[in-house]
N, C-alpha and C positions, 0 to 999 in steps of 0.2 A: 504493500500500500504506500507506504515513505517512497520507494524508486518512482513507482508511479506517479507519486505527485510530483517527484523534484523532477521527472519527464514531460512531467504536462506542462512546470514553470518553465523548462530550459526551451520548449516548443514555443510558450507564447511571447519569452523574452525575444525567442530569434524572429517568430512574425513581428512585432514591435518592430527589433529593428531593421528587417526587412521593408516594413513599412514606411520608414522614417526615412530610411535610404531612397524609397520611389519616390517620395513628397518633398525631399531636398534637391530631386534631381528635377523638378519641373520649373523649367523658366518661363522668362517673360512670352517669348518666342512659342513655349509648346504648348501656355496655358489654354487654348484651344481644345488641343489633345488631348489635355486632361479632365477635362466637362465632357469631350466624347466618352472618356475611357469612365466616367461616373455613370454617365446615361447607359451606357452599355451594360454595366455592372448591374442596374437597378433592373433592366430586363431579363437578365440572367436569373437575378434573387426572383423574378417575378414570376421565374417558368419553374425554377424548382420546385417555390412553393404550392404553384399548382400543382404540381405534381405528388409533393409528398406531405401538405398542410393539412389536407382535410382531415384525417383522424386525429388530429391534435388537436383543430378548432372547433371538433365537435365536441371536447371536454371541456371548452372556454362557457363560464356558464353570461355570460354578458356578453358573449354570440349567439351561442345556442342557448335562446331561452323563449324558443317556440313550445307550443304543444308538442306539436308533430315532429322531427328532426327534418328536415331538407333533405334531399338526394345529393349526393356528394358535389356531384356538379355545382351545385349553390357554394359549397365551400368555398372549390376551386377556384372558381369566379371571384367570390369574396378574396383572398386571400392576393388576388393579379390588384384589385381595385385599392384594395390597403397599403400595397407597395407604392403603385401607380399613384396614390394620396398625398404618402408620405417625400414622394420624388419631385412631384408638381408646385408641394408648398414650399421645397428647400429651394427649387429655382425662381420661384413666384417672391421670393422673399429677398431672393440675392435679388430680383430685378428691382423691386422698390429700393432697397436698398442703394442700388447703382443708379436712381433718376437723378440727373442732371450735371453726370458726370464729364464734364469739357476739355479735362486739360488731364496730364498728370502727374502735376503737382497735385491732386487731389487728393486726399490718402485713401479713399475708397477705390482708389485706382489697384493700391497694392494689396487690398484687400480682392479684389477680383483678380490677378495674376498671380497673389500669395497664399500665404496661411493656408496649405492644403491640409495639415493636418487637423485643424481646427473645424474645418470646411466638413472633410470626411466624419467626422465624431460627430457634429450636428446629423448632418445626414442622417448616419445609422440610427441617431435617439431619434428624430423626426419617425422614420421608416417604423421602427420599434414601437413606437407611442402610437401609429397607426391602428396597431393590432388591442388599444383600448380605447378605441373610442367607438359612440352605438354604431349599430346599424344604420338608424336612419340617417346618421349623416355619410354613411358607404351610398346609400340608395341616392342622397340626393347628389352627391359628387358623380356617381353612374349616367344621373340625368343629363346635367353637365358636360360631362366627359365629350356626350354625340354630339355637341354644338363644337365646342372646342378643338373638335377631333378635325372635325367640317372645316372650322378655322384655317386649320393647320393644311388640310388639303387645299384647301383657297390660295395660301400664300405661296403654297408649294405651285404651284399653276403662273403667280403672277413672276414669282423668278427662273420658269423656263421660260415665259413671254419674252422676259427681259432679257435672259441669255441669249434668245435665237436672236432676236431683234439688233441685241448690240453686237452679236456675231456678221448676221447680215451686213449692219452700219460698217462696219469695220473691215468690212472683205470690199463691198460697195462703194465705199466710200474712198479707200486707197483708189479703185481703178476709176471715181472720177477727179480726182487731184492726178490720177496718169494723164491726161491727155494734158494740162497743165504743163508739166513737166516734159513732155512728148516735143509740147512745140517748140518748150527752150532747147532741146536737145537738139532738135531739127537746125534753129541760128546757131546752133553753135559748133553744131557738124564739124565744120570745114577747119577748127578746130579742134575738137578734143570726141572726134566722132565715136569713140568708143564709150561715152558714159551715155549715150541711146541704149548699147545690150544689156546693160543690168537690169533695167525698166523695162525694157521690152518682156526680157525673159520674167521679170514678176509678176508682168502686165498678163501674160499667156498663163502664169503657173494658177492667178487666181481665180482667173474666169474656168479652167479647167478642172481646179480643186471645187471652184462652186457648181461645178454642172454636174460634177462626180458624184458629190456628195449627195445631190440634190438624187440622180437619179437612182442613187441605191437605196435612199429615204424609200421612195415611191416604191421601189420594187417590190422591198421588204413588207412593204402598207400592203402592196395589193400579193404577196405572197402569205403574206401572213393570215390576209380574210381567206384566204383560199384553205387555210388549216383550221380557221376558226368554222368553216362551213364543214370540213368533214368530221372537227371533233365533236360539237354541239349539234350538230344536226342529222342524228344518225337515220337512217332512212326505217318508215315504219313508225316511227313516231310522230307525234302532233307538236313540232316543237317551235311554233308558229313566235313566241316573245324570241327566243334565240336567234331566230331569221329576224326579226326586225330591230334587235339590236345590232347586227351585224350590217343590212341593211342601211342602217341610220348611218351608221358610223362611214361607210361607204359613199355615200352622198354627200356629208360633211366632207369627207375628203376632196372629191372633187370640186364641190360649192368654193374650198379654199383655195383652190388652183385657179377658179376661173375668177372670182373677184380679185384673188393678189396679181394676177394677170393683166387686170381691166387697165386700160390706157387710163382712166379716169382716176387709180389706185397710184397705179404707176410702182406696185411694191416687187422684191425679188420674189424668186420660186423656190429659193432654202428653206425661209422661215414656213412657208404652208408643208414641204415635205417632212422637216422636222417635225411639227404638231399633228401631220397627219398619221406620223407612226405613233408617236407619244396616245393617240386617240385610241387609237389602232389596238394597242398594248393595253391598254386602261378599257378596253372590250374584252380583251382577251381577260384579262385579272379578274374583271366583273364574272366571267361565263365560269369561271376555273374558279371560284368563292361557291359556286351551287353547290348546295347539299348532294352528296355522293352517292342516295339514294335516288338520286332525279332522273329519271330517264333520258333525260336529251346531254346530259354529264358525260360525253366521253371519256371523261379520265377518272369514271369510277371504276372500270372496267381492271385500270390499274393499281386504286386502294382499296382492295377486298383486303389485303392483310399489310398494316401499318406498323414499316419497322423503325426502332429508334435511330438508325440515321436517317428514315427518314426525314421523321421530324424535325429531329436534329438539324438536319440541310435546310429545308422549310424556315424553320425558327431563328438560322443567322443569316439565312437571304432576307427575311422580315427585319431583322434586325440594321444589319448592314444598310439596307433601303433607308427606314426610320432614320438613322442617326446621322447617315450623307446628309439626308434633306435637313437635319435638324443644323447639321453646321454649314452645311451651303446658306442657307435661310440666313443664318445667325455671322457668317460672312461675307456678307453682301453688300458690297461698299454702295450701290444705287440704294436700297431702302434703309440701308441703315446711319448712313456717312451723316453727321447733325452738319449743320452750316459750316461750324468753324473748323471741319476736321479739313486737314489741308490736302492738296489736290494732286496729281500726279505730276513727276514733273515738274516741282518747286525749285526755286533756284536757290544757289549753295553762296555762301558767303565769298566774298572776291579772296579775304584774306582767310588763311587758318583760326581757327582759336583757339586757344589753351584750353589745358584739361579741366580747369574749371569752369571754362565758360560752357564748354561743351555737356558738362553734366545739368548747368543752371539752364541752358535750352534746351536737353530733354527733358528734363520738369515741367518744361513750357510749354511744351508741345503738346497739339489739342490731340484729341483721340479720335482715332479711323473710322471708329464704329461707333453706334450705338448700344453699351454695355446691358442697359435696362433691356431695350428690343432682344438682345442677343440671346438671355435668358427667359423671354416668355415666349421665344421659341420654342426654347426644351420645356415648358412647363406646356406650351400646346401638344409638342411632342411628347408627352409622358402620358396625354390624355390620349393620344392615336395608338399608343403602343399598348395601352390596358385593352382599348378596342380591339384590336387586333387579335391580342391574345386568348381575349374572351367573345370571341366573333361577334362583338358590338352585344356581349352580353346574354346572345341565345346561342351559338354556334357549340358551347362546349357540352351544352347538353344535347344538340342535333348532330352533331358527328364526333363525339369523342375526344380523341387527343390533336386532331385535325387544328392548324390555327388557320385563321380570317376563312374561315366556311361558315356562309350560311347567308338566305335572304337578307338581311342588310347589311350586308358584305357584299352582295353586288350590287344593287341599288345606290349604295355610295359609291362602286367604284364605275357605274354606268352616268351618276348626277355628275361624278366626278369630270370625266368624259365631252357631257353637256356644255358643262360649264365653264370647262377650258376650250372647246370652238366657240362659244358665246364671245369671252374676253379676246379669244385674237380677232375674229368678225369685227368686235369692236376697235380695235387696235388699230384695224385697215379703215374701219368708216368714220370712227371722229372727227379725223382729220376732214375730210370729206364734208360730213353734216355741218359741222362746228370751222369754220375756215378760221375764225380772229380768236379763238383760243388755243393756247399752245398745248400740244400733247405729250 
């Protein structure tokens, strides 16, 4: 009994200091990385304890103090949303915390790039203290959750707009500053005729990288309906909603082609081939969410017996997705950059400065991002991720260990769908309806 204990101390002495060592080694630079590597961790605690919670929390008498006991599945559930509670108030809390942060000289600057050890101990008692509080405030966070989650898909929609668009701008816009530079090159021939090949040759490489790209978008779009029709639409069934969401999405596509086309648009053919796959995909995730019991489900045919790498695969391509978006979102220097944060491309002092002055102007210097926005990302994301892992709260009791299965699991990922050809539609016509307001 004595070895055992002094086993158990010399174990938790070395996690301590194993701990202390990964929380010393995060800088300023990797603080990023390290809210991913938190958000991930709370998905993990989220999935075991569905897994192995329920017989423990059925002895919690201030969970269990029904009549009846619940079907495990209710645990399960419970036990994603207690985590998912306790992860949403710790980032909800750093974002208040982080409003109106300008510069950093702020000290809540080093408090957002610092103190991980501090950070993580809150956390876990957050997390922890989840597991006593009622029910009713589980159910009404649940309620919650599907607004927020929607949120979270929202914003995730408005920074691919913004990606394709400033991709676009940026490939387009080089080749019409080329003909600019075309013509000085043309006066100046007879001179120095060799700074025409450089131009010419970028001039060819973009318009051919943008036509490449564009036609493997489309390909993909229209190869991919072609798989969504044989898996969803087995023959002998009535599987009339699956053909019209497939359908839909099909029309949209080209509807995107032919307005970003329109002389009167006057927009490139990237940005509609990109959002016509992203559409495309966001059909496919919709159709592939059906209960596995569905008939028109082609890929139930493939989960009659669900093995744990399944899942396993499933649950960190879920995850992996989630936390991209969560730090793409939260790195996004268009929605996030506040007025003062400085601009690409700043000009550098004519003289050197001393080591001191140099340290007193990065104090002074404003901040890139918005710190509050960055963490109610992750707190929208921590609301998507409970979804997900609770198929928006019914899925675990309709198909088992399965994650994001079930009727509004596709529903959200077909609104989803909608709602991102709605935004870019709009993207190309504001300009249009609206001519003296800027877009």
């Amino acid at each position: 009994m004595w070895a055992a204990s002094c086993l158990a101390s010399c174990c938790a002495a070395c996690a301590c200091d194993a701990c202390r060592t990964v929380v010393s080694g995060i800088s300023r630079r990797s603080a990023r990385i390290a809210y991913c590597g938190l958000f991930a961790l709370s998905l993990f605690v989220s999935w075991i304890l569905r897994e192995v919670a329920a017989p423990l929390m059925e002895q919690l008498p201030w969970i269990n103090h029904f009549h009846k006991t619940p079907n495990r599945e209710w645990f399960e559930t419970d036990a994603v949303l207690r985590v998912s509670l306790g992860n949403f108030l710790f980032f909800t809390i750093l974002s208040f915390l982080m409003i109106g942060v300008k510069n950093q000289r702020d000290p809540r600057d080093g408090l957002h790039h610092g103190r991980w050890m501090m950070k993580i101990v809150c956390w876990f008692i957050l997390v922890i203290l989840m597991f006593f509080v009622p029910n009713e405030i589980i159910s009404f966070y649940e309620t919650i959750s599907k607004f927020g989650s929607g949120l979270f898909l929202l914003i995730q929609v408005v920074l691919l707009l913004d990606f394709v668009h400033g991709w676009n701008d940026k490939w387009v816009g080089y080749d019409e500053q080329f003909w600019l530079v075309l013509l000085f090159d043309v006066f100046m021939v007879s001179v120095h005729c060799i700074l025409l090949i450089p131009d010419l040759l970028v001039f060819i490489y973009r318009y051919v990288a943008l036509f490449i790209v564009s036609l493997v978008c489309y390909l993909a779009t229209f190869g991919f309906s072609g798989l969504l029709f044989h898996w969803f639409t087995p023959s002998g069934q009535d599987c009339g909603l699956n053909t019209f969401f497939i359908v839909m999405t099909l029309i949209l596509v080209i509807l995107f082609a032919i307005v970003a086309l329109h002389p009167a648009v006057g927009s490139s053919i990237l940005p509609a081939s990109v959002i016509s796959l992203y559409c495309m995909y966001l059909c496919y995730s919709g159709l592939a969410s059906e209960p596995r019991d569905y008939e028109c489900n082609g890929l139930h045919k493939h989960s009659k017996a669900i093995s744990t790498g399944t899942v396993t695969v499933g649950l960190l391509t879920t995850i992996l997705s989630v936390v991209y978006s969560a730090v793409r979102a939260g790195s996004s220097t268009t929605l996030l950059s506040p007025p003062s944060s400085p601009r690409a491309g700043g000009g550098k002092p004519l003289l050197p400065l001393d080591k001191a002055d140099e340290e007193e102007k990065e104090k002074n210097k404003a901040v890139t991002y918005s710190y509050a926005f960055f963490h109610i990302i992750f707190s929208l994301a921590s609301m998507y991720s409970a979804m997900l892992l609770t198929g928006w709260s019914t899925s675990v009791g309709e198909s088992g260990k399965l994650v994001d299965v079930g009727w509004p699991s596709v529903w959200i990922r077909i609104l989803t769908a909608w709602v991102t050809a709605a935004l870019y539609m709009w993207s190309l016509l504001a300009p249009i309806l609206f001519p003296d307001r800027d877009f």
